[in-house]
N, C-alpha and C positions, 0 to 999 in steps of 0.2 A: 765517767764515761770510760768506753774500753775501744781497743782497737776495732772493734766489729761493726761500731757506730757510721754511722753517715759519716761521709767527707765534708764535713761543713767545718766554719768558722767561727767562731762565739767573739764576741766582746760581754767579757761578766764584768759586772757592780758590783755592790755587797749583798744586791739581794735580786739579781736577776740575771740570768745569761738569755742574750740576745740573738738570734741567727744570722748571718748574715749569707748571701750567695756567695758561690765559688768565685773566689780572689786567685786567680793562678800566679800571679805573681810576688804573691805570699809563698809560693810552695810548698811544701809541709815541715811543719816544726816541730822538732820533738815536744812532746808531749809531759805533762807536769801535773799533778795531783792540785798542786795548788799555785797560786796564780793573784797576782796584787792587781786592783781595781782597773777595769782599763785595757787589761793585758788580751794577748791573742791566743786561745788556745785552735788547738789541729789535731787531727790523728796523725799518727809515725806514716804511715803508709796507704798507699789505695786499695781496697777489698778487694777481695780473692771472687771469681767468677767462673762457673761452670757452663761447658755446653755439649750436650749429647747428641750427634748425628748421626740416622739412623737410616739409613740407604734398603735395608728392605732386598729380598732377592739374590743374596750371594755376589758374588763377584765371577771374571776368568779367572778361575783357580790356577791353571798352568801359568799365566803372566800375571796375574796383580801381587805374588808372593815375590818376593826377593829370592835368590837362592840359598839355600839354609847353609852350603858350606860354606858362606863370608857373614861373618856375623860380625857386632862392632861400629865403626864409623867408616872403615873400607868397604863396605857392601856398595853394591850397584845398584841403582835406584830400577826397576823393570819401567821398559819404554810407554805402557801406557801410564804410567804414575809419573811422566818426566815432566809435566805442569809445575812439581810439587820441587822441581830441582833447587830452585831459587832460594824454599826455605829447609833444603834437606837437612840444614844443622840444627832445627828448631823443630825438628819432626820426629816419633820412633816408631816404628814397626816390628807387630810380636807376634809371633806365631807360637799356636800349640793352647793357645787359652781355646776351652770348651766350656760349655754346661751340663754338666754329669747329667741333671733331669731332664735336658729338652731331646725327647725321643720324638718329638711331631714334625714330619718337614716343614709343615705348616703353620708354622707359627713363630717365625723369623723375627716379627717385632716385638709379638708378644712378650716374650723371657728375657729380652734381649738385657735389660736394665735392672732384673728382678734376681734370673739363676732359679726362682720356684719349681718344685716341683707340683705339675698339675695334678698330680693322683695323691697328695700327701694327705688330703682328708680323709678315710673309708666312707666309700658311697657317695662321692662327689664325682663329674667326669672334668672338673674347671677349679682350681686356685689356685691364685697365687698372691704374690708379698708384698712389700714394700718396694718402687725401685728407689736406684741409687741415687737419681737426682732430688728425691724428695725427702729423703734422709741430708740432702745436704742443703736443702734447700729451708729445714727447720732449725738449721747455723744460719745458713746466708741470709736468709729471707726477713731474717728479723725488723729492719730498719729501713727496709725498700716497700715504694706502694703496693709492686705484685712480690707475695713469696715466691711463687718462681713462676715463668711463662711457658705455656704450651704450644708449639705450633704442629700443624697435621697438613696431611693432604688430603683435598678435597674429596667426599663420597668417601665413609666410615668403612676401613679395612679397605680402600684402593687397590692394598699392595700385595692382596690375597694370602697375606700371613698372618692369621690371627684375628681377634675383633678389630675393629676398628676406633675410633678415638686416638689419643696420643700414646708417646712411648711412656708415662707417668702412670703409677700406679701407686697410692696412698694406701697408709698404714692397714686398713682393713683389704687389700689387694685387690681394689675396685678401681677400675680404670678415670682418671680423670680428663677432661673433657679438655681439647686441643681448640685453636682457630683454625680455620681450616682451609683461609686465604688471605694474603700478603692484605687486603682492603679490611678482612675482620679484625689482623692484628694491628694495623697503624690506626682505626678507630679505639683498638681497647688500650693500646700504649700510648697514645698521642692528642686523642679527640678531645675537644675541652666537652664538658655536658653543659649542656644549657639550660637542665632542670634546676629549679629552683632550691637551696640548700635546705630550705624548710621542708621541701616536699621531698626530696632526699632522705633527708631525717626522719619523716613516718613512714617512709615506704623501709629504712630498715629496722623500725621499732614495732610493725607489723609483723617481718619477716621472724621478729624475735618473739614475739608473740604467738605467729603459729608454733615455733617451736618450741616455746614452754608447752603448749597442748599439746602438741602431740610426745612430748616427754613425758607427761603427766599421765597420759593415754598407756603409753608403753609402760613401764613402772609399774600402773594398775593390775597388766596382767602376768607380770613377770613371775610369780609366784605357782602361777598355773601351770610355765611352760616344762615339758619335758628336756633334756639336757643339749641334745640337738635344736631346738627351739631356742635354745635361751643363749647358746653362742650367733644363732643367728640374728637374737636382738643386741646380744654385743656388740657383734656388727655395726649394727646400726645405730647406737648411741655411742660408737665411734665417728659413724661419720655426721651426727649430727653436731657434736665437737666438734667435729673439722667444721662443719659450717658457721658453730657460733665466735671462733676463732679468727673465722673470714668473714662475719660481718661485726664483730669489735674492732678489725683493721683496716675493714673499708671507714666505719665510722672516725675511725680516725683520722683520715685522708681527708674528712668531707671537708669540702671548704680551700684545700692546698689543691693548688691550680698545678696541670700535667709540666712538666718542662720538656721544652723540645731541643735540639740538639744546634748547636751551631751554623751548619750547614743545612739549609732550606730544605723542609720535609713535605713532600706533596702525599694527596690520595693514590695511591698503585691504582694502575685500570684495569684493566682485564687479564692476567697474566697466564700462563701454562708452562710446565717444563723447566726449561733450564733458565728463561725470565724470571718463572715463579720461584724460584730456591733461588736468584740470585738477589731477588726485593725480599726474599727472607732472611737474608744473612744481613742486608742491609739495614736492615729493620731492627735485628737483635744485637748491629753494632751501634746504631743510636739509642737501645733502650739502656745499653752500658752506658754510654756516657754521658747521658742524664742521671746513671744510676737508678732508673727506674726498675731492674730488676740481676741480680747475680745469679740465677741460674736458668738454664732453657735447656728446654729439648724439641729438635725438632725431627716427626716422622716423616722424612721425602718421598715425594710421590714416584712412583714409580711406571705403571704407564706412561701418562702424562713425559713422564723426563723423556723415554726415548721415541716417544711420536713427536714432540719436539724437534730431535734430532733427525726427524724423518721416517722412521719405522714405521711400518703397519701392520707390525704383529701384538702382542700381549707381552707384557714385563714376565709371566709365566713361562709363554711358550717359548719367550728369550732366554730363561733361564736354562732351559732343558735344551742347551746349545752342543752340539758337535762341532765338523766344519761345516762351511758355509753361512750364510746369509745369518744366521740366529749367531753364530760365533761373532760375526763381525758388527753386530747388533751391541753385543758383551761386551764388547772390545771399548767401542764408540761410545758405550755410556759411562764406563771405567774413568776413559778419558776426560770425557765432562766432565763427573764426578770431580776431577784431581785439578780441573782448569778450575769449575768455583771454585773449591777450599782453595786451594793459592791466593785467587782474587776476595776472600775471607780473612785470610791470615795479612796481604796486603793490607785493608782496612783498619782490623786490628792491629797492627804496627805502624801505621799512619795516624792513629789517632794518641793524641799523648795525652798522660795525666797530669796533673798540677807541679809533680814533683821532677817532671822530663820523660819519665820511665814512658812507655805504651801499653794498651790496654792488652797487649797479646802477653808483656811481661808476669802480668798477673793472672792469666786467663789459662782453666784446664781445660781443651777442647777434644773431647773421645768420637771417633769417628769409627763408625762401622755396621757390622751384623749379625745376628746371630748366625748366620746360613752362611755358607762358606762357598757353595756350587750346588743347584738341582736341590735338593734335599739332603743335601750331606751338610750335617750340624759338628762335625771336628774341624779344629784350627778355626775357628771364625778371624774372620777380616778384622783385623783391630791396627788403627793407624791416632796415635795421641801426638798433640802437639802444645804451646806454650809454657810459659812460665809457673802459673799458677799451683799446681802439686810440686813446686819444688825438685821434679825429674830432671836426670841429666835426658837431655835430648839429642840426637842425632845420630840414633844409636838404630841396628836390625838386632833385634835381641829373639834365640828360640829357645823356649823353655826345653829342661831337659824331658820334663813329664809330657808325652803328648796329649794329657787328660789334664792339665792344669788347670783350675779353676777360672772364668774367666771374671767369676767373683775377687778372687787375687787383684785382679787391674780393681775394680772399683773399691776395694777398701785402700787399694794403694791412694788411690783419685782420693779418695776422704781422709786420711790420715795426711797425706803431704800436701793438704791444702787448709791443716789446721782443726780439724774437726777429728774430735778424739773418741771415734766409736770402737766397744769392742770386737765387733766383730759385723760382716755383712755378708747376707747369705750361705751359700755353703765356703767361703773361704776360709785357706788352710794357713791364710798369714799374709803380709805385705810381698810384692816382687822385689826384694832388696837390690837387683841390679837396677831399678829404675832410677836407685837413690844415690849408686855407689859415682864416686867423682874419679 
């Protein structure tokens, strides 16, 4: 076993290691290769967890920045982010990361996680990559029921930037498919099934089944296709890999019953706004600590959040704010915004692991957008917090580059949370001051 394994407990024989449930008051024991009959083995630590939140729509550009001439741990927190005062030394804010490709105002969520350039193919008006949480999510994801979790807001592209579905894009740059209410995710993270394991087991030996035919199908004419054709079926016996890789892991769940978390889980009812992203934070801190999943991303609704708060304009028309009513619109959902995450990070720091530590200790949480104000794609809104990448935190850092990569942050997120890629997207290197003590 390696550190990347489940948090569980074994009792080994000489010819069987046995599981047992989480013992917290065993806490965790260093870890041994070998071990005499009887004995207790653990991992060193609790696993590393990611979470990408994606607000959609830009921010008040004049107040949600800090001011660039106090950089450091002396900076002034700006009064609509003062929610966030509580945890400002567990917090950092960076200004000056961009995405060299994203020319579209419109498409705020789309790139946000990716950095793709959409014209990169000739004769295409749409692709794009991989994003970041799904590159990190084939480290984390290994050992947990879901490799990573989706969450969205309700009605595909809500937030008028880009398609809609979630902020995850898989290896062939196809968007993958998000929940898209607090009730769809506590059914697919918590719901026991009540179908029967037998009938479970054909229905995905079926699914494996169509997809030899239709593999078989594809292959047959591969020979035929022109060179445009035949990257387009790469395409697609990538993603039918992805699917055969998601149903060798469901089958292997089958039969291991969901765990729920400590603290008493009901069905969410009806939610909207700032209810709805508050039973979604609450959701993605009970799927940690069953460990049911280490990495999430969730795309927040944006309407919805500030008709919540009372508006009766459009997340759009608020964006395109001056003074008056749409500024104070901006202003008012800023401030939401910065009341969850606090009452987020609260949770996450309330909740402890086996070893004492809290889930926020291990947890990289990226918070922001590609869109900065209106349709201006320079400085995006980027606000990280926790333990997890190993950053010093509590820091206003501005890059010197105003074009800095905003790829830079996400290969930082990957490398200082243990996952050792060379390189992701257009980034020109790690942000060394994230690291420096």
């Amino acid at each position: 076993m390696s550190n990347t394994n489940s948090r569980r407990t074994f009792l080994r024989s000489s010819t069987a290691a046995i599981a047992l449930p989480f013992l917290p008051s065993l806490g965790f024991q260093p870890f041994a290769n070998t071990a005499s009959a009887g004995s207790i083995i653990t991992n060193a630590a609790p696993p590393k967890r990611m979470v990408f939140l994606g607000m959609g729509f830009g921010v008040t550009a004049d107040r949600w920045y800090p001011d660039t001439a106090t950089v450091g741990e002396n900076y002034e927190l700006p009064k609509i982010l003062k929610p966030l005062k509580k945890h400002k030394k567990d917090i950092t804010i960076i200004q000056n990361l961009m995405h060299q490709y994203s020319a579209d105002g419109h498409a705020g969520s789309t790139f946000w996680l990716t950095g793709a350039n959409r014209y990169a193919i000739p004769g295409q008006s749409f692709h794009n990559t991989v994003s970041v949480d799904q590159v990190a999510a084939e480290a984390l994801g290994k050992k947990t029921r879901f490799t990573s979790i989706q969450l969205t807001a309700k009605g595909a592209g809500e937030d008028g930037h880009g398609p809609g579905s979630s902020l995850a894009w898989n290896r062939s740059g196809k968007p993958v498919a998000g929940l898209d209410t607090p009730v769809a995710a506590f059914h697919k993270m918590f719901s026991k099934d009540s179908t029967p394991l037998a009938q479970r087991q054909k229905i995905l030996n079926e699914q494996r089944s169509v997809l030899d035919t239709v593999m078989s199908d594809a292959k047959s004419i591969e020979r035929k296709l022109n060179r445009t054709d035949n990257q387009k079926l790469d395409e697609y016996f990538q993603s039918v890999r992805e699917i055969e890789v998601r149903l060798s892991k469901e089958e292997k769940w089958l039969g291991i019953e969901k765990k729920t978390p400590k603290a008493k889980l009901k069905e969410p009812g009806d939610l909207e706004g700032v209810a709805e992203i508050r039973m979604m934070y609450d959701l993605m801190v009970a799927a940690m600590q069953v460990d049911a999943s280490r990495v999430f991303t969730y795309r927040m609704p944006a309407n919805r959040m500030i008709q919540s708060q009372g508006a009766t304009m459009s997340a759009h028309s608020m964006s395109h704010y001056s003074e008056g009513e749409r500024r104070t619109v901006s202003e008012k959902r800023d401030t939401g915004h910065a009341k969850l995450l606090s009452e987020f990070f609260d949770k996450l720091k309330a909740s402890k692991e086996p070893d004492g530590s809290s889930l926020f200790d291990h947890c990289a949480v990226s918070f922001g957008t590609n869109l900065s104000s209106v349709h201006t794609l320079k400085n995006c809104p980027t606000l990280i917090a926790g333990g997890g990448a190993g950053f010093r935190q509590g820091r206003h850092l501005v890059m010197d580059d105003p074009k800095t990569p905003l790829c830079n942050l996400w290969l930082s997120v990957l490398r200082g949370s243990g996952i050792n890629v060379d390189s992701f997207g257009d980034a020109t290197g790690v942000i060394e001051d994230l690291f420096q003590l």
